[in-house]
Every structure is written in structure tokens, then in C-alpha cells.
N, C-alpha and C positions, 0 to 999 in steps of 0.2 A: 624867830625869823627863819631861822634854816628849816625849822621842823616843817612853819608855814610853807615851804618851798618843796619840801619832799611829798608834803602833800598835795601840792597843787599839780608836781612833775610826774607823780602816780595816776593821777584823774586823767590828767592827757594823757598818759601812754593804755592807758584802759579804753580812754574814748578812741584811741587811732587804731585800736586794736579792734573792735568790735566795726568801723568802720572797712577799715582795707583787709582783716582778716591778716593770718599769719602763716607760713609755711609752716611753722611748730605746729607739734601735737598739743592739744591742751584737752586735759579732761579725758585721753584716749580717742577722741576725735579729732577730724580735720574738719575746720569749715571751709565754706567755699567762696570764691571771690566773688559778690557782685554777678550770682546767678538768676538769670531770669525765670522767673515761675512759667513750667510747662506742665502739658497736662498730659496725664498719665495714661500712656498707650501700652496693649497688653499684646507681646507679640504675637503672631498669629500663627498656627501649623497649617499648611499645605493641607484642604480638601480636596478628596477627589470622588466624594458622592457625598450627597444630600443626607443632613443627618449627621453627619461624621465630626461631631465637635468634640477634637479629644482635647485635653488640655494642657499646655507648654508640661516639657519636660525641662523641670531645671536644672538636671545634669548639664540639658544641649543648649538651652537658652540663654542661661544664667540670671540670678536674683536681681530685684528692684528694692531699694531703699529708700524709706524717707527721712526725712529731715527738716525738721520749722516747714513744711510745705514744698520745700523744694525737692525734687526727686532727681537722682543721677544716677545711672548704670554702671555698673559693674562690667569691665570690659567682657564683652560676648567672645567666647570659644566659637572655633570655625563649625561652622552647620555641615555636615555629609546631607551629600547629595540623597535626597528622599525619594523612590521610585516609582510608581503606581505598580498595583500585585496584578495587572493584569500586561500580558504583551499588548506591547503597541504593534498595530499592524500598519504599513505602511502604503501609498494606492498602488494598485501594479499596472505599470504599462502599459498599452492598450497591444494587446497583439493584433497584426494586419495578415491574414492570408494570402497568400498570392495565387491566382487559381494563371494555370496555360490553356492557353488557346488552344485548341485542335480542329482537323479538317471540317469534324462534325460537331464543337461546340462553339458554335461563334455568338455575337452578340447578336446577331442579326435569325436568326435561328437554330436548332440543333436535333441531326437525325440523332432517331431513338434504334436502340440496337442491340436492344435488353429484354423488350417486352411483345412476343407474339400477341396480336388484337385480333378478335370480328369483329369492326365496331361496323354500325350502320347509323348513319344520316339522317332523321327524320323530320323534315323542313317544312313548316307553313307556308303554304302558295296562297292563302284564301285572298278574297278582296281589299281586304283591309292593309295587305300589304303592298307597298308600292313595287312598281318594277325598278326603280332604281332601288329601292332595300330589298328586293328580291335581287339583286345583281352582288348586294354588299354580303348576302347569306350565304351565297358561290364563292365570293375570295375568301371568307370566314374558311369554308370546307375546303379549298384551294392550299390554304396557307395553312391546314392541318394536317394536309398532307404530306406536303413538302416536311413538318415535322416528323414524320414517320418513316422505315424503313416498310415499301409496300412491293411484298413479293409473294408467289405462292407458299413459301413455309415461316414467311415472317407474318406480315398485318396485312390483314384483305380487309378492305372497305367497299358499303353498300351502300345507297342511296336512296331511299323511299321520300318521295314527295306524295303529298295529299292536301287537300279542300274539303268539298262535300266527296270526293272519290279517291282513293288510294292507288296512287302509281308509282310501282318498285321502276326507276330509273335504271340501275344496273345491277348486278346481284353480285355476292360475294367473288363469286369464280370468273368474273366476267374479266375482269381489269388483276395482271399483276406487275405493272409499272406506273410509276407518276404522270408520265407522259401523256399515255393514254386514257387513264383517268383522272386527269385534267380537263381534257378539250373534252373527257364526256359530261364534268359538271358543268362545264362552259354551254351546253347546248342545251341544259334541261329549262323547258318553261314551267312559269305559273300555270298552275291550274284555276285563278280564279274564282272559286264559289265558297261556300261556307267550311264553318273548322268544324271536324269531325275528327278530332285527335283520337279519341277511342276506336273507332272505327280502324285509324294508321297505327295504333299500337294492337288492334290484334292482327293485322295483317304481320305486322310487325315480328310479332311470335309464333303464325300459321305458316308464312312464306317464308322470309326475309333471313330467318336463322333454321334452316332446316340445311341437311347435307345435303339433301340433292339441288339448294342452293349455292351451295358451298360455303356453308358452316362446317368446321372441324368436329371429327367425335369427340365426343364427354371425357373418355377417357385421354385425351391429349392434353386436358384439364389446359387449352386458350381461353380465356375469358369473353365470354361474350357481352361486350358493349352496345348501348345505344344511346344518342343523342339528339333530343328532343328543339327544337326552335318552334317558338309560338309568340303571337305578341296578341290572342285575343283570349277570350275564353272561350273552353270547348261546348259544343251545341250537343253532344252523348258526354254519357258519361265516362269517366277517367277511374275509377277507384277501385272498383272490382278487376279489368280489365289490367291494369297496371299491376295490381296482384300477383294477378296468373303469371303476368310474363316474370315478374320478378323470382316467382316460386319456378321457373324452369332454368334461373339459373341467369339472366337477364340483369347484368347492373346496367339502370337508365339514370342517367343525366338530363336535368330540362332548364332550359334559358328561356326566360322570360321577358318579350324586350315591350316596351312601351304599356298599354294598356292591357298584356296579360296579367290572366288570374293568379294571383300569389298559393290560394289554396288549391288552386288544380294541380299547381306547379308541385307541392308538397306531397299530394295525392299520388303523382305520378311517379316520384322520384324516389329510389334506392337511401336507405340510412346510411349513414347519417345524414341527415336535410343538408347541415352546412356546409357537407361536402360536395353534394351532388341539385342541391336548385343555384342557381344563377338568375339574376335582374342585372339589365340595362335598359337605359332610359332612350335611347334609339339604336337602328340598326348603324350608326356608323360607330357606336363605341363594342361593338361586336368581337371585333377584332383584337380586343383588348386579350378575351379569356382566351385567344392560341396558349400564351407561353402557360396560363393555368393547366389546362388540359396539357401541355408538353410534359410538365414537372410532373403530373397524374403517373400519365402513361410512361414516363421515360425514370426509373425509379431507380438508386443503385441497390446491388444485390439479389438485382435479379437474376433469373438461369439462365445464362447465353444462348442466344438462337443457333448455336455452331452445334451444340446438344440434342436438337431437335432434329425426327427423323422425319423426312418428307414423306418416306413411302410407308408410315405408319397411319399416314389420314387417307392410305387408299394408294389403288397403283395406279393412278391419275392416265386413266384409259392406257395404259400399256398391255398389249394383247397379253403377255408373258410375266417376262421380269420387268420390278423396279428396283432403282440404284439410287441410294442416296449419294448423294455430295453433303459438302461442308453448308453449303447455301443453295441447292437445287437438287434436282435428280435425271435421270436420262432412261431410256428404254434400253432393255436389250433383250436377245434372243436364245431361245436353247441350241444344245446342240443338234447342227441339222437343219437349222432356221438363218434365213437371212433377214435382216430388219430392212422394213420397205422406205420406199422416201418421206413417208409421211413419220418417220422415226416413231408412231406407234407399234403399229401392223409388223406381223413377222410373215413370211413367206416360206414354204421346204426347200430345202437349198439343191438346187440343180446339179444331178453329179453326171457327169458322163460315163456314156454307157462303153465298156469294150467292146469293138467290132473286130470280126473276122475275116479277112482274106483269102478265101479258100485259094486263091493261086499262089498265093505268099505261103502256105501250108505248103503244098504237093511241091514246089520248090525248094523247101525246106527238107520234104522227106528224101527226095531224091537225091539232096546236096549229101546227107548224113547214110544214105546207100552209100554211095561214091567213097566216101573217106572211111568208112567203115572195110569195102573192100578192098581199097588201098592197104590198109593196116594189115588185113588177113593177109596178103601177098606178100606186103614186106615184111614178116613175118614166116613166114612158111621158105622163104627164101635166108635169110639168117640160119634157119636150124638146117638146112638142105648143106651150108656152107662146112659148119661145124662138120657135120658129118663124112 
């Protein structure tokens, strides 16, 4: 009976063993309590390109165990922080410029005061254009003015209008204030008749840029400008002609507004194309290319106009001498010359003449008798005394 009981008291303590498991070691192992079957996940190392499967380090990871199917980890050691080999770069800030205002750069326009020009104007009058877009072509050249510093040793501007006929409006020396060549674009009319652009670009290069126009010499290295408006195709030719002018030295500019020819426009124009043709689709968006042509002409790094010598392009009719200034020049005369009112002209300067008195003499001589014999006397009387 007892034996029966040790045996029966054995079975149970073996079945409650394998049930709830036991903190004891048996066997060199611990089991584990009532662990749920998980499925076995292989930790993963940190990618940082494509390809890059390297595989756990179990120094850093630490091992996985099984057991009857159950799997448990081995407490993981701290992970260091893993870094990518390349620098991270971070976004930078957007920098804002701040630009100042000044007399001459407003939002509204800005004189240029860098860059001496000849530029000259070459404007389609033919029929196709209306006179209210012939009026929008004059504030075009109006409000390019007003961009520019225009004085005789800064920018001279010219004006050449043509149709079937070519007519130079004003010529480079005509006009050296805004003022005045203002109200002169203001009064120029259409011509009227067909386009003959070849025609006004050789005049262009015969007339319009010559020194006895008042074009600067060569060697003052001003650029000579011109600027073409057309809105049809030419009835001569453009290719040959546009050539010439450009090989004497000629950078041309040409806008083409409405139904102008795109390839005459190309023909006519200085390289690069994309700098020098312009399209618009009517005369009223014209006015858009001022501030284009400002930034052209108005460049930083240019040579100052304070540099430039006025009486090197000539002594601007002074009979004599020319005088530069900082910004003009003046007349003047040699010695012995008087400069006349028209501050050209010198005149020989008027000297008066010495005249004589002949009674103003012989009373003179008489006076220097008189006191000369006085002297003798009182004299001759002194040594009479001694004696």
C-alpha cells in the first residue's frame, strides 16, 4: 500500500511538472512557462543603398534559440547608433537680396549712365500700319528714351522712317536732350506706301551712321546701334543689304509685330538671333521690350562716361580750342583772341593804341628845363658859400 502511494505521488508530481514547468534547472535547461508559438523574425540591419544585404552581426544583435518549436531571445545588447558614410547635407535657406532704390533706378524706369550709344530708330510707316499703332511706335521710342542718358558725349539717337521711300527724321547731331527729341518724335508722320526695308537699311548705313551725320569715329570704339520695327514683309530684299551694314560695324536689332516675316526678321538681325529678333503679336504689347533693351544697353562694368573725352570725336565747330569737361566741353580762345557771342568764333582782341600829346610833351620839356636850372643855381650858390 505505501509503495502503491509513492508511486502514484511520483506520477503527479511529474505530470504537474511538465504541465506548469518549474524554476529549477533540469537537465541543464530551463523550460518555459505556457509560451506561445511565435514565428521567427530575423532582425534586420539598417539599408542605406540598394543591394546592401549585409548580414546581422551577432556580437551586436545577439543569438536566437530554439526549443520544441518555441523560440526566445537572448536579451539584445544596446545597438550604437549606425550612420550613413556619406554627409548629410541639410536645405539651406533661401537668401533674399535687397537691392536700393536710387534717383536713377526706380521701378518705373532707369537712366543708363554706363554705356555711350549711336543707336538709330528704323520705324515702318507703310499702310498696313495703323496710325493709332503708328502713335504706340513713338511712345515705344519715347519711353526709350527717357531710358537713356542722351547728350552729345553720352547716346545720340536717330530716327529714320520709311515705306516705299526713306526718310531720315532727325540725324544723330541734331537733338542732344530728351526734351527736344521728344516733341521731335512726336511730330514725325507716316509715310504710308509699301515696305521697302532694304531700301531704309541701306540708307541706314549710307546716311544715318556717317560723321558728317554725327556718328562718332571708329576709333572711340561707341557702338553703333540699330533698331528695326516692321510688322509686314519686305518687298526688296533684306539679306545681302543687312550684310553690309552689319560688316561696317552695325549691331541691328529687329521686332516683328503682327504679320511680320519671321525669316526676314532673322536675315536682318546681328547674332545671336535670340538676342537680337524680337515678336509681338500687336503694337500695343511693344512697349513691353523698353525694360529688354534697358538691361541690353544699361550693362554693369561698363567704362564710365566721366572717361570719355568729348573733344576727341572733333572740336565740335570751335574755331580754336576744345575743352573737355566731366560731361560736355566749351570753346575757347588763344592768346590775343576774344571768344565772340556765339561762344564758337574767336575774334583778335582789341588793344589800345598809345597816343600822344604833343602839348602834354613840350610842357613836359619845359617843366624839366625849369627844375634842371634851378638845381644848377642852387648849386653853384652852395660852393660860392663854402668859398
Amino acid at each position: 500500500m505505501g509503495l502503491f502511494l509513492g508511486i502514484l505521488l511520483c506520477s503527479f508530481s511529474t505530470f504537474w511538472v511538465q504541465i506548469h514547468g518549474t524554476n529549477f534547472r533540469l537537465y541543464g535547461y530551463e523550460p518555459q512557462r505556457n509560451v506561445p508559438a511565435v514565428r521567427y523574425s530575423r532582425p534586420e540591419l539598417p539599408v542605406y543603398a540598394q543591394g546592401n544585404q549585409a548580414a546581422p552581426n551577432p556580437a551586436v544583435y545577439g543569438n536566437n534559440y530554439r526549443f520544441y518549436g518555441y523560440h526566445f531571445h537572448q536579451p539584445q545588447r544596446s545597438v550604437p547608433t549606425v550612420r550613413p558614410p556619406w554627409p548629410i547635407s541639410r536645405p539651406e535657406q533661401p537668401v533674399i537680396l535687397h537691392r536700393t532704390n536710387s534717383s536713377n533706378d526706380t521701378d518705373t524706369g532707369r537712366t543708363c549712365k554706363s554705356r555711350p550709344l549711336d543707336l538709330v530708330f528704323v520705324i515702318d510707316s507703310s499702310r498696313s500700319v495703323r496710325p493709332s499703332e503708328f502713335e504706340l511706335v513713338k511712345t515705344f521710342i519715347s519711353d526709350m528714351i527717357d531710358t537713356l542718358e542722351i547728350s552729345e558725349v553720352t547716346t545720340r539717337v536717330a530716327v529714320v522712317n520709311y515705306a516705299s521711300t526713306v526718310r531720315i527724321e532727325f540725324h544723330l547731331k541734331t537733338h542732344f536732350n530728351k526734351v527736344n527729341m521728344k516733341k521731335a518724335v512726336a511730330q514725325i508722320q507716316p509715310l504710308s506706301a509699301g515696305t521697302m526695308t532694304g531700301l531704309a537699311i541701306k540708307d541706314l548705313m549710307d546716311s544715318a551712321f556717317k560723321e558728317e551725320s554725327g556718328t562718332r569715329p571708329r576709333s572711340l570704339n561707341i557702338p553703333k546701334v540699330a533698331i528695326i520695327v516692321t510688322d509686314g514683309r519686305p518687298q526688296d530684299k533684306v539679306d545681302e543689304v543687312s550684310a553690309q551694314a552689319r560688316a561696317t560695324g552695325i549691331e541691328i536689332y529687329a521686332i516683328g509685330v503682327g504679320r511680320a516675316d519671321m525669316e526676314s526678321l532673322r536675315q536682318m538681325a546681328s547674332t545671336p538671333l535670340d538676342d537680337h529678333v524680337f515678336y509681338v503679336e500687336t503694337y500695343g504689347v511693344i512697349e513691353k521690350l523698353t525694360s529688354k533693351f534697358r538691361e541690353t544697353f544699361c550693362f554693369p562694368g561698363a567704362t564710365p562716361v566721366t572717361s570719355f573725352d568729348p573733344c576727341a570725336a572733333g572740336n565740335h565747330d570751335c574755331e580754336q580750342i576744345c575743352v573737355s569737361t566731366a560731361s560736355s566741353y566749351y570753346c575757347r580762345c588763344q592768346d590775343g583772341f576774344v571768344l565772340n557771342p556765339d561762344k564758337k568764333t574767336c575774334s583778335r582782341e582789341a588793344r589800345a593804341l598809345a597816343t600822344t600829346d604833343p602839348c602834354k610833351c613840350e610842357s613836359l620839356k619845359a617843366f624839366q628845363k625849369t627844375v634842371q636850372s634851378s638845381i644848377q643855381s642852387l648849386t653853384s650858390r652852395h660852393i660860392l658859400l663854402k668859398l
